[in-house]
N, C-alpha and C positions, 0 to 999 in steps of 0.2 A: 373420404378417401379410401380404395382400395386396396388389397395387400397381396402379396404373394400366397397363391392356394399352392399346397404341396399334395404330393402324394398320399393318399389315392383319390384325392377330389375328382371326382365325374366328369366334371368339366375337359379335366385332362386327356379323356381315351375317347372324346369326340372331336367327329370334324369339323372344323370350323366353318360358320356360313360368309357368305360372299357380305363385303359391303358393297352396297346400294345405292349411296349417294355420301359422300364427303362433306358431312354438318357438323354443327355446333358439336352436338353429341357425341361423336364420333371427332372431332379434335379434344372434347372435356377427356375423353379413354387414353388418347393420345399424350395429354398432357400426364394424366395421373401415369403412365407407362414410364414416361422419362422420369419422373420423378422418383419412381422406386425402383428404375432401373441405377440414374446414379445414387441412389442414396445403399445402397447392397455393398456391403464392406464385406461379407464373409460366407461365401468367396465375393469379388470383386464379378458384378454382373458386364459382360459382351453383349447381351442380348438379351430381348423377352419377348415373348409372345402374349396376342391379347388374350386364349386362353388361361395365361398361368395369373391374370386376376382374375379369373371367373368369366370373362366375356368371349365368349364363342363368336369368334370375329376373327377374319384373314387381313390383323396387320400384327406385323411385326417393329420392332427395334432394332438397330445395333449401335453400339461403344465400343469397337475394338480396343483403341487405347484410352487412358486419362482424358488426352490432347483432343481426342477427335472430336469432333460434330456429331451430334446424333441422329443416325438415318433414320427414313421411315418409310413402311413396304405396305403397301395396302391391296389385297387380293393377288399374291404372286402367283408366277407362272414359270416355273424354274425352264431353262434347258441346259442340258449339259454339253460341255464343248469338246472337241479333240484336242485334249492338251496339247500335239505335235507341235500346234501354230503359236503357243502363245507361252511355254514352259520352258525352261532348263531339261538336260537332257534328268537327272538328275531327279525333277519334280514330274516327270511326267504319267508315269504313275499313282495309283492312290495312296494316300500316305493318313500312315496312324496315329491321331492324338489323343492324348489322354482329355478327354471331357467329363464336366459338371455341368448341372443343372440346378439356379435358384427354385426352382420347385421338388426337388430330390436334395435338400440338406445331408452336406456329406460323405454324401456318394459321388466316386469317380469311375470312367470305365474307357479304356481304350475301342474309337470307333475308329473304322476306315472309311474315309471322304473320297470323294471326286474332289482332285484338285483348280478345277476351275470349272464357271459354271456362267451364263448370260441368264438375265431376268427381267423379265416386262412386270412393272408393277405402278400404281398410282401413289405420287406419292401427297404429303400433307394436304396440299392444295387442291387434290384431282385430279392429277394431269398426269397423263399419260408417259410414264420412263421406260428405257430400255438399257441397263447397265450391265457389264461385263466385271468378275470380280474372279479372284483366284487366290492362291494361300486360306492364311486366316480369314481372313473375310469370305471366302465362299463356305469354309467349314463352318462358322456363323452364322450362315444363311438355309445351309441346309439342315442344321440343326433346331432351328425358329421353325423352318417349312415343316419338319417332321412336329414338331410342337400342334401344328394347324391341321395336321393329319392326324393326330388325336395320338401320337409315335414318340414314346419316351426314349430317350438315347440307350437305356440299358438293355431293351430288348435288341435296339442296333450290335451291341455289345455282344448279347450272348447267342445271337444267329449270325455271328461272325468268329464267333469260340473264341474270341478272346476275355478278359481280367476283367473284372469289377470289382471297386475297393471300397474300404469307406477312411473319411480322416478322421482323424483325431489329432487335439491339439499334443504337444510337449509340453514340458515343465517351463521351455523356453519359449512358449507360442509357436513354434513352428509345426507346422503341419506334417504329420506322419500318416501313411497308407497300410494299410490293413486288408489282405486280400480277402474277397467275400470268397468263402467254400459257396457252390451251388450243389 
């Protein structure tokens, strides 16, 4: 089984190679993905890319929440959409969340997203998708894509001047932020 590579593993600041064909092999990656994506209690994993076990390969994962179903992206092709047609007035601009990363233990940093995005991607099976996402779910998705661009969220971070922190627990378990001086 697999585990999560952190920083500054190699693996991480390469781009990732196309899959080729949708095999055994290539669903055994798949399985071991889900499996230590839900098993991540701390933080609680959204997402993984096949880089952050060591395999330079364009699939990703998502779990937005508990409840959900776990998707799967095999060689994506982002585009991004004119929020006008499909946002609140509201969301239509990009918006700031504060992100982590299972491969960056502890470190947080505020990125600015595109809030909605469409993606051609294969999924478990081979077969060809084309799905439209927005909110959380596209900030998920561009964060995995930058995973496969070899593109850690922090550099997102500080070519946008905004905060990077690190947590630490409380005496009560609760998690405190600590801003990184650069």
């Amino acid at each position: 089984m697999s585990t999560i590579v952190v920083a500054p593993n190699s693996v991480l600041a390469l781009k990732a190679k196309l899959v080729l064909k949708v095999d055994n092999s290539i669903l055994k990656i798949i399985d071991e993905m889900k499996t230590l994506l839900v098993s991540a209690t701390d933080p609680i994993g959204v997402g993984l890319a096949a880089p952050q076990i060591g395999k330079s390969l364009q699939i990703f994962i998502t779990k937005p929440t508990a409840e959900s179903k776990i998707s799967v992206f095999i060689n994506p092709k982002i585009k991004y959409l004119n929020p006008d047609n499909l946002l609140s007035k509201e969301s239509k601009k990009k918006y700031t969340k504060l992100e982590g990363c299972l491969s960056l233990p502890k470190i947080w940093g505020e990125v600015r997203r595109k809030p909605a995005l469409s993606i051609e991607f294969l999924d478990e099976k081979g077969k060809n998708q084309k799905k439209t996402y927005h909110g959380f779910m596209a900030t998920i998705i561009q964060h995995e894509v930058d995973h496969l661009n070899g593109f850690l969220f922090p550099k997102r971070v500080l070519e946008q001047k905004n905060t990077l922190y690190k947590s630490e627990k409380n005496e009560k378990g609760h998690d405190i932020f600590e801003e990184i001086k650069i």
